[in-house]
NUMI-793385 format. One record per residue (C-alpha): x, y, z. Coordinates in Angstrom, 1 decimal, m for minus. Example, Ala and Ser with C-alpha at 12.3 -4.5 7.8 and 13.67 -1.06 7.14 Angstrom:
2
NODE; east; north; up
NODE; 12.3; m4.5; 7.8
NODE; 13.7; m1.1; 7.1
% end
This chain:
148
NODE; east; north; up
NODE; 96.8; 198.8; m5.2
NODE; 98.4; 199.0; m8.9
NODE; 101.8; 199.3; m9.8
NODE; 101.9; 202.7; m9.3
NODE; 101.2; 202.6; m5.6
NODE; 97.9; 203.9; m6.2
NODE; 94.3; 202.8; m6.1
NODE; 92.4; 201.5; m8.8
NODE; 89.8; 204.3; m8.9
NODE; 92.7; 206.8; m8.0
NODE; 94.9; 205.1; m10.9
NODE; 92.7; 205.1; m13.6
NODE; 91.2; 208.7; m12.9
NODE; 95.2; 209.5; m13.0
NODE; 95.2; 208.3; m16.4
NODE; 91.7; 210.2; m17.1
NODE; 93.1; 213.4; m16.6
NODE; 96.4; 212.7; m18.4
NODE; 94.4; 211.7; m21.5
NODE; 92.1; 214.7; m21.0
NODE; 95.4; 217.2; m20.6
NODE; 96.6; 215.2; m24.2
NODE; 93.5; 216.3; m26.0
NODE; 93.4; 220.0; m24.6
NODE; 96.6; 220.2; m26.0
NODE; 96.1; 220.0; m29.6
NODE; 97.1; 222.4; m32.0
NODE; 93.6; 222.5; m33.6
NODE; 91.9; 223.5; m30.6
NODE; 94.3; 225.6; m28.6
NODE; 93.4; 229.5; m28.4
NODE; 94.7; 232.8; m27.7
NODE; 92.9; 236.3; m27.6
NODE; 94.8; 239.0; m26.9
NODE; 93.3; 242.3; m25.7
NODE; 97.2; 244.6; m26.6
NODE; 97.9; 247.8; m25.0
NODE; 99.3; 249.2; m28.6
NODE; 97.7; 248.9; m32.3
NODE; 99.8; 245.7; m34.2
NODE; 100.2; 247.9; m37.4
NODE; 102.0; 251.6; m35.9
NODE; 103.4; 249.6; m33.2
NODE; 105.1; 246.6; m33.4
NODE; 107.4; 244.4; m33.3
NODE; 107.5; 244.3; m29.4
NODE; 108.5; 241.2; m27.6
NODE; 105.3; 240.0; m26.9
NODE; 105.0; 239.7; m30.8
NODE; 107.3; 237.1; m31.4
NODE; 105.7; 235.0; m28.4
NODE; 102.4; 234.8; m30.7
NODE; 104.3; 234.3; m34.0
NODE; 105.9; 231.4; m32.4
NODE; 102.8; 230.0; m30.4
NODE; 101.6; 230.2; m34.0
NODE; 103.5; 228.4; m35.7
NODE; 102.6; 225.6; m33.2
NODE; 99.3; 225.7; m34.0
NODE; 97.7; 227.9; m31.5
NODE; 94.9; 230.5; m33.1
NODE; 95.3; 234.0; m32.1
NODE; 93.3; 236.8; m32.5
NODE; 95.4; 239.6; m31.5
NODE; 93.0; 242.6; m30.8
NODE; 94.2; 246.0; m30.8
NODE; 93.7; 248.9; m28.1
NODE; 90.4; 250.6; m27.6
NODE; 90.4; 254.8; m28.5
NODE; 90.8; 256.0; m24.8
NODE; 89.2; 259.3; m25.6
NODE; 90.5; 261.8; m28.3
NODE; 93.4; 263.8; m28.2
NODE; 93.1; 267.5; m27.4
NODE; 93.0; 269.2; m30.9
NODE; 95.9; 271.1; m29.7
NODE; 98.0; 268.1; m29.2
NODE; 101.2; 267.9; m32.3
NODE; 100.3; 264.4; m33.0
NODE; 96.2; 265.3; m33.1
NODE; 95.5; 264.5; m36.9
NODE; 97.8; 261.8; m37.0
NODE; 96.9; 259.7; m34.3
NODE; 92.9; 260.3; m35.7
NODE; 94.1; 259.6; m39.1
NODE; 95.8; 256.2; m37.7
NODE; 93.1; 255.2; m35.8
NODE; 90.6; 255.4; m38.5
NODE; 93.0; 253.5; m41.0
NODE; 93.4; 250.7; m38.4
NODE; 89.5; 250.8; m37.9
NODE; 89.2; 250.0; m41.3
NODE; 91.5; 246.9; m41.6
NODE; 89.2; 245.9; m38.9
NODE; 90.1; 242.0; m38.8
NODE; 93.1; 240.7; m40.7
NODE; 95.2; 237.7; m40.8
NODE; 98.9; 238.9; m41.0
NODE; 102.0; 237.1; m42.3
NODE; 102.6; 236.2; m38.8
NODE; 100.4; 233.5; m38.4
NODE; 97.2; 234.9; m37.0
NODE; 94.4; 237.8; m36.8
NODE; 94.4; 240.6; m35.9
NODE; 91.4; 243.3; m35.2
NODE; 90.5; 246.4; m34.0
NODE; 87.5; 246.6; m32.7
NODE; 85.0; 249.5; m33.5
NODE; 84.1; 251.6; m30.6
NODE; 82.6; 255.5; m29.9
NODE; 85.5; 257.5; m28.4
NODE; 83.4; 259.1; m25.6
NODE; 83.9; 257.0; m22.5
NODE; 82.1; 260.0; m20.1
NODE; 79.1; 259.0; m21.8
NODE; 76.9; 256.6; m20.0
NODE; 75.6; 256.1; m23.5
NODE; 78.1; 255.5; m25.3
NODE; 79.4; 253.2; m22.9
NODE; 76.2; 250.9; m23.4
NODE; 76.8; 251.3; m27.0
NODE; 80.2; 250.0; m27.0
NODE; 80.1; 246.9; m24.8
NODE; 77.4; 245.6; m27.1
NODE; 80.0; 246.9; m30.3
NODE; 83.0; 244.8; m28.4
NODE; 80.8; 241.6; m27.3
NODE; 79.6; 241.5; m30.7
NODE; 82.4; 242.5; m33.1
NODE; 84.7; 239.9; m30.7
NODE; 82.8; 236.9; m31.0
NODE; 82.1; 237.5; m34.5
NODE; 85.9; 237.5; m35.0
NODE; 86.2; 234.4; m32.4
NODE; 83.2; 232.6; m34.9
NODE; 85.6; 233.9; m37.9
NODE; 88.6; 232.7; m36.9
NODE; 87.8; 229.5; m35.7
NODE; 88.5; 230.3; m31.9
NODE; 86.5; 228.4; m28.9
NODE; 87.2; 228.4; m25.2
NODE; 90.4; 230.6; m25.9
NODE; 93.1; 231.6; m23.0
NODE; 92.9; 235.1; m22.5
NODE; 95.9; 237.3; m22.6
NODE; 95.9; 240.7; m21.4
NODE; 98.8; 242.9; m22.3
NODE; 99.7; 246.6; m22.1
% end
């Protein structure tokens, strides 16, 4: 037994794991991607925001990715043109870093989810535009944070 109480084997595995903890919790290698229920530039600051400007200011890299088009609006809808005209300007900003701290995207996808097509289409868009902006922003093994 050590001082601890504990076994040898049990001991130094203890200290293991406390020395693995340490080094998962540098600032350099600590991640966030967060998939957001609202667009960061029409619709912030909520709450949430903060938490990410202050996680990174610690050090954490976040990639803060906006919602996904959930279909278009009916033309007849007051808002139609605006919310298409929005969209498209956020789509063009597509990845960013903002004064905050960190990225954020919008990810590029076809707005017709009753197409088995175009649901193909855009999981390979969203796979692919997302790990390019993981690869660009320096983000590996991120924790996930899902948001609406």
């Amino acid at each position: 037994m050590d001082a601890g109480g504990l076994p040898p084997a049990a001991s130094h595995g203890s200290r293991a794991l406390t020395r693995i903890n340490a080094n998962l919790m540098k600032p350099a290698e600590r991640s966030i991607v967060c998939f957001a229920g609202e667009d960061w530039w029409y619709h912030h600051p909520h709450e949430k925001t903060h938490i990410f400007k202050r996680l990174a200011k610690r050090g954490y890299r976040i990639l803060f990715i906006n919602s996904l088009t959930l279909g278009l609006p009916s033309v007849s809808h007051p808002d139609f043109f605006l919310k298409i005209r929005r969209k498209l300007k956020s789509y063009l900003r597509w990845l960013r870093p903002v004064p905050e701290g960190f990225h954020v995207m919008t990810p590029i996808a076809l707005p017709w989810f009753d197409s088995r097509a175009a649901e193909v289409i855009n999981r390979g868009l969203l796979l692919a535009q997302i790990r390019l902006a993981m690869i660009t922003c320096g983000i590996r093994d991120p924790i996930l944070w899902v948001h609406m």
